[in-house]
C-alpha positions as CSV (number, residue, x, y, z in Angstrom):
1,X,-8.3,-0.1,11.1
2,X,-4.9,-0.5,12.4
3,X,-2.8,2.8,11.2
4,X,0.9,3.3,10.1
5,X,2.6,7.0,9.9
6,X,2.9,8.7,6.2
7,X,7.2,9.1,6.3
8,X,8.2,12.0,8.1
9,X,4.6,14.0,7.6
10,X,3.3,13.4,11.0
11,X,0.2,12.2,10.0
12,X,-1.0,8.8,10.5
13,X,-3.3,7.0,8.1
14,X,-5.0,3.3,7.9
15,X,-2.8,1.0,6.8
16,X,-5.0,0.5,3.6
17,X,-5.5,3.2,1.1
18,X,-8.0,3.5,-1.6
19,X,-6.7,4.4,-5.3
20,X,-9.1,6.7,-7.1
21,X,-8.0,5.7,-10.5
22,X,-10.7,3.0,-11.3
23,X,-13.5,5.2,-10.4
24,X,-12.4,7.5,-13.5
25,X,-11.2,5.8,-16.4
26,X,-12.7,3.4,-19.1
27,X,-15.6,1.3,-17.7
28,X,-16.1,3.9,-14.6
29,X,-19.2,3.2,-12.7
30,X,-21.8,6.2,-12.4
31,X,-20.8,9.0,-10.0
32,X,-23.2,7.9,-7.6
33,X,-21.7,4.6,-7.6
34,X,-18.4,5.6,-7.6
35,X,-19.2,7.8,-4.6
36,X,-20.7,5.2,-2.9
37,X,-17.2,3.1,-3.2
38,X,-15.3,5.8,-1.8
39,X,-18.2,6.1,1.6
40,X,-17.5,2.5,1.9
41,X,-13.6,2.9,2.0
42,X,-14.1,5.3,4.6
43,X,-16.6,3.6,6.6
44,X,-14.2,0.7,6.7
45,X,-11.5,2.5,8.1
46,X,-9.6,4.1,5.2
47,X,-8.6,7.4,5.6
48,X,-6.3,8.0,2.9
49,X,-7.6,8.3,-0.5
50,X,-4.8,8.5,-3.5
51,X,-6.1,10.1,-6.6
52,X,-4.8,12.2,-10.0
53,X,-5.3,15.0,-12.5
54,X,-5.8,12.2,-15.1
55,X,-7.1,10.3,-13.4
56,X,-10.2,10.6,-16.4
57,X,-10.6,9.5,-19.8
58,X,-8.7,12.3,-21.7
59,X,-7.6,15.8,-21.5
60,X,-11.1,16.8,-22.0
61,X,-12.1,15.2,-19.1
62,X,-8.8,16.5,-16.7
63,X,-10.1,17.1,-12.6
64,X,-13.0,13.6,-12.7
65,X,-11.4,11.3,-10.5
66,X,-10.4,15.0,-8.0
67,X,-13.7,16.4,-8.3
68,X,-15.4,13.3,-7.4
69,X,-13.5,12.6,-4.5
70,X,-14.2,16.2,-3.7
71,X,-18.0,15.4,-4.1
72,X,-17.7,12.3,-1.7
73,X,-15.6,14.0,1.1
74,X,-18.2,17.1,0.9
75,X,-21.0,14.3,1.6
76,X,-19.0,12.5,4.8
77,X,-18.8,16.0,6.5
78,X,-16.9,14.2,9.9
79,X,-14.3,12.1,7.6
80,X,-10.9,12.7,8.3
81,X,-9.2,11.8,5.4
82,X,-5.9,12.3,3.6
83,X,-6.0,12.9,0.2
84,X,-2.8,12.9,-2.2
85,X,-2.9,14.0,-5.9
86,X,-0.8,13.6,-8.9
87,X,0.6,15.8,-11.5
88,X,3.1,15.3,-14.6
89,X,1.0,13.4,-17.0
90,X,-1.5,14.5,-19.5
91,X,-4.0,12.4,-21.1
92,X,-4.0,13.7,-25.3
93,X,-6.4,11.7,-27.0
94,X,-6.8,9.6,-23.7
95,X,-3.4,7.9,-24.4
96,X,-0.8,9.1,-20.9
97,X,2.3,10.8,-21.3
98,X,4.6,12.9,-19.3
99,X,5.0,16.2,-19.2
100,X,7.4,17.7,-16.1
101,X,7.8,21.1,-17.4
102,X,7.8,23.6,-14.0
103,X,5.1,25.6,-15.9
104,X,2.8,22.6,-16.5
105,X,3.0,21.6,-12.9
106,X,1.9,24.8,-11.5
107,X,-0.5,24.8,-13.7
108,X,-1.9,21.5,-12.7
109,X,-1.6,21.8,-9.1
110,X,-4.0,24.9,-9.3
111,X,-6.2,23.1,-11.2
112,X,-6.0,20.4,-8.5
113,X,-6.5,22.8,-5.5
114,X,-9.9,24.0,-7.5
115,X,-10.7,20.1,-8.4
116,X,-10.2,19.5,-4.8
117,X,-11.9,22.5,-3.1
118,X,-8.9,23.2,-1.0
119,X,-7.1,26.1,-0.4
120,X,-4.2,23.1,0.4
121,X,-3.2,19.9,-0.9
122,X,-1.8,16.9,1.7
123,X,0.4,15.2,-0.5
124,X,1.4,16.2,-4.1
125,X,3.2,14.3,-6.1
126,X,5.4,14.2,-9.1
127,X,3.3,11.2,-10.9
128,X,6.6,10.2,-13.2
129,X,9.5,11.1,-14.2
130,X,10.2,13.1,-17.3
131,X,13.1,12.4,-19.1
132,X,12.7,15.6,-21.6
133,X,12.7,17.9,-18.6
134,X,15.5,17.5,-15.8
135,X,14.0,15.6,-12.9
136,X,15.5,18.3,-10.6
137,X,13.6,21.1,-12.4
138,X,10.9,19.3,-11.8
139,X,11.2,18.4,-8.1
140,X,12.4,21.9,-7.8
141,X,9.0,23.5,-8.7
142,X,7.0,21.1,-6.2
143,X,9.8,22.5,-3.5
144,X,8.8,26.4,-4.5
145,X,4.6,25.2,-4.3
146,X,5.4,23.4,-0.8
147,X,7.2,27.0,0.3
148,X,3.9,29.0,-1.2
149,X,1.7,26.8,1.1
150,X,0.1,25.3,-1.7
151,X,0.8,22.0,-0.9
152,X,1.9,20.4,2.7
153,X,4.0,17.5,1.6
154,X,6.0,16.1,-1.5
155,X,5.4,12.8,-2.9
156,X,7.0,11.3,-5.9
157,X,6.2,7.9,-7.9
158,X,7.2,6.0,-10.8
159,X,11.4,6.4,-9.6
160,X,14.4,4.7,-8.6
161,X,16.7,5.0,-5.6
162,X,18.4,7.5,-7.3
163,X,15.7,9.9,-8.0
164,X,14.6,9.3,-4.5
165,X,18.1,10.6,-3.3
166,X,18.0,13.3,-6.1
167,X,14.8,14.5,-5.0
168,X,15.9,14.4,-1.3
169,X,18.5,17.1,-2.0
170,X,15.7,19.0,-3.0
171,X,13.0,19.2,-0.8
172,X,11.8,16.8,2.0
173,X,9.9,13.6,0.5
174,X,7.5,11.9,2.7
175,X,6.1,9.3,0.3
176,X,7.1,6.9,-2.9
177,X,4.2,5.5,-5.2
178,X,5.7,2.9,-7.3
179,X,3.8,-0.5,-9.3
180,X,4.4,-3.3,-6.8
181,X,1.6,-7.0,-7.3
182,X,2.9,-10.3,-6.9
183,X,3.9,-10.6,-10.9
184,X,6.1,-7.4,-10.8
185,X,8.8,-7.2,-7.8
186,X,10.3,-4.2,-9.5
187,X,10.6,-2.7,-5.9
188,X,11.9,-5.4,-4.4
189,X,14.5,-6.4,-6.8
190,X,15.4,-2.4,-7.6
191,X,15.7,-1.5,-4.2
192,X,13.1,1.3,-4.2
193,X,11.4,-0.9,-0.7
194,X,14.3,-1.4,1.2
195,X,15.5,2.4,0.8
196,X,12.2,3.6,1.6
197,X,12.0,0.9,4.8
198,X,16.0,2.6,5.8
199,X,14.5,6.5,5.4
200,X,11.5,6.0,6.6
201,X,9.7,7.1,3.2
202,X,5.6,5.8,2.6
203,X,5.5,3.8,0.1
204,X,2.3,3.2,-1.4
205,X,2.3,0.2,-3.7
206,X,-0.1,1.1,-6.6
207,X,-1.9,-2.1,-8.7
208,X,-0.9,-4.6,-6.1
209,X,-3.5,-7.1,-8.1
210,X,-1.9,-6.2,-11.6
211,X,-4.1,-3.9,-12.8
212,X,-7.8,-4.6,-13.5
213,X,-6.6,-7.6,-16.0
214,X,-4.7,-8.9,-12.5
215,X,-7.2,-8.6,-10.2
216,X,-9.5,-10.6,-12.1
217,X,-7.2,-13.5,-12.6
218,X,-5.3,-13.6,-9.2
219,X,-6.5,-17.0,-8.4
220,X,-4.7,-18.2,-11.6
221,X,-1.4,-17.4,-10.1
222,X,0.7,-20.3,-8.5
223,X,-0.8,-21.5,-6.3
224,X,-1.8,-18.5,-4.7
225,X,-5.5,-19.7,-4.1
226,X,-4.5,-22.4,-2.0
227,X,-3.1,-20.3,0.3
228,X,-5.3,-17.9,0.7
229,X,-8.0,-21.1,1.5
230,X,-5.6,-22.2,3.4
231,X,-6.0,-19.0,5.9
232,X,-9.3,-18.5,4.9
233,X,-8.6,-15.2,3.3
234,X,-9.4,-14.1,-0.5
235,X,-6.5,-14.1,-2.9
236,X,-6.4,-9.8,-3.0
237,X,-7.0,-9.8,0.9
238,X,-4.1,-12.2,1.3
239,X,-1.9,-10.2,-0.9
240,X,-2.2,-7.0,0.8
241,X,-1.6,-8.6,3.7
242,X,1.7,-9.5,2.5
243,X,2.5,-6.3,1.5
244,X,2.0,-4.6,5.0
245,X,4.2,-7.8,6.5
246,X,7.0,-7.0,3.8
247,X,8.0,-3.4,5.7
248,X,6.3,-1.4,8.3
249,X,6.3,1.8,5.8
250,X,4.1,0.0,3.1
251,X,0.9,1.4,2.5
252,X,-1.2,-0.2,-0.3
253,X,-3.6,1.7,-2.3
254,X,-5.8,-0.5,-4.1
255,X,-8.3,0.3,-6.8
256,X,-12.0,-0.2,-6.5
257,X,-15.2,0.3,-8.8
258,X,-17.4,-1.9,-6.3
259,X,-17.6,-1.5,-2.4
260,X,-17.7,-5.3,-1.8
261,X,-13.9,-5.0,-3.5
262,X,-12.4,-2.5,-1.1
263,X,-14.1,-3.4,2.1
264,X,-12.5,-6.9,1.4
265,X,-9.3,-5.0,0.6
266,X,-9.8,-3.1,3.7
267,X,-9.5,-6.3,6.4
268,X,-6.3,-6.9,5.0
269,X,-4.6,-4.1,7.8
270,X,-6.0,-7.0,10.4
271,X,-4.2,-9.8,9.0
272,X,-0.7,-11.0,10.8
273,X,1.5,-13.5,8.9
274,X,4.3,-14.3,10.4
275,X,8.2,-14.7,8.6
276,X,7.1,-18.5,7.6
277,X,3.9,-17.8,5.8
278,X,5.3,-14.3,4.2
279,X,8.0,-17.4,2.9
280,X,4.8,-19.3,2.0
281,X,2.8,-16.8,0.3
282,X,6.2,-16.0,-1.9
283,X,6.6,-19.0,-2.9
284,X,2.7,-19.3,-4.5
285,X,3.7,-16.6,-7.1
C-alpha cells in the first residue's frame, strides 16, 4: 500500500486506516470475527488502526474495541502497526458524552495503556471538545502524559481551526480526526482541511460513508454510482479515493465489521484521479 507520513510524528503509515469503532458497538460481530477484520486490514496493507475507550456499548463495557485490537495485534506477532486511541467521552447508559476533566483523562489513558498492553500509546487523542471544562486544561493534561512518556504523540478530533491553533500553543499536534463523507463537507467548508494541508497536521477523516446508515445507501447518492461504474470502482472505493486526491495529509479511517468491506476500502490508496475527475466525483454528491 502506498504510505503517507502522520504530521510531524515521523512515522509513516498506509494511506488507508482502519476505524475500530464498528467492531465494538451495537450489532458487533463475534470477537473472532471482528479479529479476523482487523488481520485482513493488515494483510492488505493497513498499518494504522484508529480505535477508543468507548469504543463499546456502555460504561460497563469501557476498554472492548482496545482490548480487541490488543488481542489481534498479539496474534500478527510481525505486524507493524500504529495504533491511536481516544479519550474524553464516556458511554452512561451507552448514550456518549464528553467529559475533559484532566483527572478523567489520566484516568482513561491508564486504562488505555492496560487495554492496549503497552507501556506506551502512539497517538492519543482528545476525542472532543468539552465545553464544561476549558479546552486548554484539557490539552494541557495530554501535554504533561506526552512529557511522562505515557504517550508519544497528541492527536485531537471533533475541533475547529481555532482549537487546532489553541491546542498548538500547547503541545505539538501531529493529527486531526474530524467527520468528513460526501454528505458532510464540514472540513471543507470550516477550514479544518486546508489548515491541516498548510501545517502539515494528519487528518484522518472518520465516517467517510456516513456512518453505517451511509455506507449502506451510498449508491443512492447523485449520481455517485455512475461514476464509480464509470472507473470501474465501487462507490466507498471511489470515495476514499477522493479523499486521498483532496490533500496529501488525508488519511481515511474507515469502519469495518466484514473483511470483504475493508480490503475493498483498502485498494482505494492505489487509485489516482486526476483534477478533472476529483471535479467529476464532486459534482455526483
Amino acid at each position: 500500500m502506498k504510505t503517507r507520513p502522520l504530521g510531524s510524528s515521523g512515522l509513516v503509515v498506509g494511506a488507508i486506516g482502519l476505524g475500530g469503532m464498528y467492531l465494538s458497538i451495537r450489532d458487533r460481530p463475534t470477537e473472532d470475527a471482528a479479529v479476523r477484520t482487523v488481520h485482513a486490514a493488515l494483510d492488505a496493507g493497513i498499518t494504522f488502526v484508529d480505535t477508543a475507550d468507548v469504543y463499546c456499548l456502555d460504561d460497563r463495557d469501557i476498554g472492548h474495541n482496545e482490548r480487541l485490537i490488543a488481542r489481534a495485534l498479539r496474534e500478527k506477532p510481525h505486524a507493524q502497526v500504529v495504533v491511536a486511541t481516544k479519550g474524553g467521552l464516556e458511554r452512561p447508559g451507552g448514550s456518549w458524552t464528553r467529559n475533559g476533566r484532566p483527572a478523567h483523562l489520566r484516568a482513561a489513558c491508564e486504562r488505555s495503556l492496560k487495554a492496549l498492553g503497552v507501556a506506551r500509546i502512539d497517538v492519543y487523542q482528545l476525542h472532543a471538545p468539552d465545553h464544561a471544562v476549558p479546552f486548554a486544561e484539557s490539552v494541557g493534561e495530554l501535554a504533561r502524559l506526552r512529557t511522562e512518556g505515557k504517550i508519544a504523540h497528541v492527536g485531537l478530533s471533533n475541533v475547529s481551526v481555532r482549537e487546532i491553533d489553541e491546542a498548538l500553543r500547547i503541545v505539538p499536534i501531529v493529527s486531526v480526526q474530524n467527520r468528513w463523507n460526501p454528505l458532510d463537507r464540514g472540513p471543507e467548508t470550516g477550514g479544518v482541511l486546508d489548515h491541516c494541508t498548510r501545517l502539515g497536521l494528519a487528518f484522518l477523516p472518520y465516517s467517510p460513508f456516513g456512518g453505517a446508515n451511509g455506507a449502506r445507501t451510498l449508491l443512492s447518492v447523485g449520481r455517485l454510482a455512475r461514476e464509480a461504474e464509470k472507473r470501474g470502482l465501487s462507490a466507498h472505493r471511489l470515495v476514499l479515493a477522493w479523499m486521498l486526491a483532496k490533500s496529501p495529509v488525508v488519511i481515511p479511517i474507515p469502519g469495518a465489521r466484514r473483511a470483504a468491506s475493508i480490503e475493498d476500502s483498502a485498494r482505494a490508496a492505489d487509485v489516482a484521479l486526476s483534477a478533472d475527475d476529483v471535479r467529476a466525483v464532486e459534482a455526483s454528491f
